[in-house]
N, C-alpha and C positions, 0 to 999 in steps of 0.2 A: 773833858768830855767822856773817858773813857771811865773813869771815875764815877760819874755822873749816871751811866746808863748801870753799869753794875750795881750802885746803890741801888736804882731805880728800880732794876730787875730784883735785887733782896729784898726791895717791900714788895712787891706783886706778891715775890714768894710766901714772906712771911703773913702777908693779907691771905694770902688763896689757904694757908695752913691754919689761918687763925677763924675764918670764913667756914673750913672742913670741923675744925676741934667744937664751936660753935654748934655745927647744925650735932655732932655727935651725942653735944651733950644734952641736944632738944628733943632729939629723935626717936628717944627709946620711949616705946608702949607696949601693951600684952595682948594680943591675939583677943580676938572675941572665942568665947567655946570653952578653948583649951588654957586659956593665959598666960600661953606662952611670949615671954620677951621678943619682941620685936624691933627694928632697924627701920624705920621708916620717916624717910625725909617729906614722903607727900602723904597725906591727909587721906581717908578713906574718900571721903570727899569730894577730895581735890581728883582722886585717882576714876571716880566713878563720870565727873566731870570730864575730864578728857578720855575716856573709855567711848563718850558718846559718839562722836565723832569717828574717834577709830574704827571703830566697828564699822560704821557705814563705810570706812575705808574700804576695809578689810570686803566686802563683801560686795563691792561697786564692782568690780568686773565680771566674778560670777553671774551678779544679776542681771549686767549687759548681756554677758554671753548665753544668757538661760537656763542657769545652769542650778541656780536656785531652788530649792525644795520643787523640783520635780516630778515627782513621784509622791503621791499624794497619801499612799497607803503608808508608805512609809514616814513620810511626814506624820499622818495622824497618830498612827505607832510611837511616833520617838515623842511628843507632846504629850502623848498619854502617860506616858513614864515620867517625863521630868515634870509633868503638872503634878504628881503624888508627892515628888521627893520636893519642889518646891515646898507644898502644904509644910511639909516636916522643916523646912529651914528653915519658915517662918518662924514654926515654932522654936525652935533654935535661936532665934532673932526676930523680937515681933517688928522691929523697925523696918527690914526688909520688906514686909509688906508692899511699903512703897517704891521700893527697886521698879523699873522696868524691865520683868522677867520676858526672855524672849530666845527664843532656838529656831534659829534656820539650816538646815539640810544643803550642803555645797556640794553637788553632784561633781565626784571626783573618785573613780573608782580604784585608783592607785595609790590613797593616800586613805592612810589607817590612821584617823587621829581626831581628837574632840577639845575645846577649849571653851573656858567661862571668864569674861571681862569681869573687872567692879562692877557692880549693881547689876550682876544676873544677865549680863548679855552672854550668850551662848550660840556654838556651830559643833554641827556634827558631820565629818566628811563622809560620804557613801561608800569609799571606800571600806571603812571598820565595819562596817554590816555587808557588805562583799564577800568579803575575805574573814574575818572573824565569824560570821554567821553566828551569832552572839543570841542566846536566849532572851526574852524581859528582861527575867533576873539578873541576867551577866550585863545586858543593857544598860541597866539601873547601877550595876557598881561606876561601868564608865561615870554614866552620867553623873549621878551621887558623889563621885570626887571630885569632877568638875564646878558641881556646886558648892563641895568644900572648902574649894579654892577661891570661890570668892568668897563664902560667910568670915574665912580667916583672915582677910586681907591680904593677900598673899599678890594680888597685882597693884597694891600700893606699895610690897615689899620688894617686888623686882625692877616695879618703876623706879623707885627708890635708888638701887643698886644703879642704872639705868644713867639717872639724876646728876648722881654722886659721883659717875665718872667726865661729865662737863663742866668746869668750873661756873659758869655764864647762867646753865639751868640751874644751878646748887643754889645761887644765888636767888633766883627767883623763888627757889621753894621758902627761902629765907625770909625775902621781902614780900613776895607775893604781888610783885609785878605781873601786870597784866599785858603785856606788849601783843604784838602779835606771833613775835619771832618764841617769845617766852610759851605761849598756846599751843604753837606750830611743836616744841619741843614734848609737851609733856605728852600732846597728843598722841607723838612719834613716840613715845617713850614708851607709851599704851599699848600700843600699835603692837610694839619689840618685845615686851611683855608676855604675850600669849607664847613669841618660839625662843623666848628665854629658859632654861631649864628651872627648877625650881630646887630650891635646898633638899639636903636629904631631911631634916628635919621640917619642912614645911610638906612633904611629900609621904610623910609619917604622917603627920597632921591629916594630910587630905586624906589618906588611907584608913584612917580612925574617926574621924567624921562621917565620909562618907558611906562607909558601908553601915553604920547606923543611921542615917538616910532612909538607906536604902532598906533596910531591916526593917522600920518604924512603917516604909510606906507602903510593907507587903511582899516586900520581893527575901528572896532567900539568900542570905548570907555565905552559906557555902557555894553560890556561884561566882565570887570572889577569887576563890582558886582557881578555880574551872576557866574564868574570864583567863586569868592572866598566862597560865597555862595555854591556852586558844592565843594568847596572845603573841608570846614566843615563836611557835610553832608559825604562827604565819608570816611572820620576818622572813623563815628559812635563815639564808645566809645574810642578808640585809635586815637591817636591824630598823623596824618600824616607824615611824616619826613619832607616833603617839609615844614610843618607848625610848627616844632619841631624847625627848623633851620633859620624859617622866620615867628617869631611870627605875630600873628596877631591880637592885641584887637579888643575890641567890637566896638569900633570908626572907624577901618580903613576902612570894610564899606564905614561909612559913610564922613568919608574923601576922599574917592574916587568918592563917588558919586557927592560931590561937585566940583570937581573938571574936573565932565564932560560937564557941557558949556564952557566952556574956552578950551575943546580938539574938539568939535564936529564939530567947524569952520576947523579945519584942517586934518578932517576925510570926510569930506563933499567937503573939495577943489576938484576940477574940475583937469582931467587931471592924466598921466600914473603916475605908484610911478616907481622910480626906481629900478631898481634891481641889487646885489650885484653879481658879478663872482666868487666863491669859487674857492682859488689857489688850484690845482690837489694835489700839494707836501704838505698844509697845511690841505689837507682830508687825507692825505695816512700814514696809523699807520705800524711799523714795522712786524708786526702779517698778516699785509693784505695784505702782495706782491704779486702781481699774481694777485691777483682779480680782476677782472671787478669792477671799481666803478659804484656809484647809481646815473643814469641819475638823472638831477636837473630839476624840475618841472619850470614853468616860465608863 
């Protein structure tokens, strides 16, 4: 018997390694943008798919508690910014188009920090405009790596990571079982995504996408500095969340800042930026029926 379960247990093992070497050797793709190699066991797809759900997660007790884009000036403020730098990530990616681009405002004035799902779902806490007192332009870098992070696939990449540490989920990205337990997972997985940190290399990425974004859709690229600087400083001795989740060395400074002649030609172009039309039914949360939504600034 005792024979018996040891054997048993070295295939599970050798299953669960050969299951892992498997998905490694399926998994490798290149970044949209940049082409950079990527680790990705779930599908942009698949990741945008369970993104949906999550977010409504994510964002269910705020909307209970009232806590949701409250403040309306503000609200049309922060739409105004991300509808330009969207326009530009279309162009980036004309597939996005179809994303359901969407930003809600979580009235939390303790909490400095900004996140973007697969397929363009986004939140900006009131805290980071509290306490950062953030220009447009410094606005606009938040927001504009935010959206880097989704053009790059980067919450399929952490899902991924996520995935890769359940043997049960790993499987499912494999088979593509549809269970409910299998759903419940990826969605969770979504969910842990956003307070997951992201690679230093995928955080380069956002920081070089984004601020050409942000560049392309009018805003100035030396605010860049400026932001992250402002951003420090408002930690004091506690160390932000936005910057808990999106470290920042002593370098990135200063790789930003070189990398502002090469954005200011496209910040300086001549001529209107365009602007993105926010789909009604991809603003409207099940918490807000009835509401009036937040005229869109332009």
């Amino acid at each position: 018997m005792a024979l018996r379960i040891l054997l048993n247990s070295r295939w599970i093992v050798v299953s669960a390694w050969g299951v892992m070497l498997a998905l490694l050797l399926a998994s490798c793709a290149s970044a949209p943008v940049t082409g950079r190699k990527q680790f990705l066991l779930v599908s942009e797809a698949q990741a945008i798919k369970a993104s949906e759900p999550a977010y409504f997660e994510v964002l269910k007790e705020p909307a209970a508690q009232g806590r949701l884009d409250t403040d309306p000036e503000l609200t049309a403020r922060v739409r105004a910014i991300t509808a330009r730098l969207i326009a530009q990530a279309i162009a980036f990616r004309p597939e996005t188009a179809d994303w359901q681009w969407s930003i809600h405002i979580i009235d939390d004035p303790e909490t400095v920090n900004a996140w973007a799902m697969a397929g363009g779902r986004m939140a900006l806490y009131s805290g980071l405009v509290a306490k950062v007192q953030p220009s447009d332009d410094e606005l606009a870098q938040v927001l504009g790596h935010e959206i880097a992070h989704a053009l790059a696939k980067h919450t399929a990449e952490k899902m991924s990571v996520a995935l890769a540490t359940d043997l049960a989920l790993t499987v499912w990205a494999v088979t593509g079982e549809r269970s409910q337990l299998a759903l419940t997972g990826t969605a969770l997985a979504a969910a842990l995504a956003i307070k997951l940190p992201n690679s230093r290399q995928a955080e380069s990425e956002a920081d070089r996408i984004g601020i050409e974004l942000a560049a392309r859709a009018g805003y100035d690229p030396r605010a860049a500095v400026t932001l992250w600087r402002k951003m420090k400083e408002a930690g004091g001795k506690q160390v932000p969340e936005f910057l808990s989740t999106h470290p920042a060395p002593d370098t990135r400074i200063e790789d930003l800042r070189r990398l502002i002649p090469a954005m200011l030609p496209h910040y300086e172009a001549p001529g209107e930026r365009p602007v993105y039309r926010f789909k009604p039914e991809a603003l409207r949360l099940p918490a807000q029926e009835g509401r009036a939504p937040v005229q869109e600034k332009h």
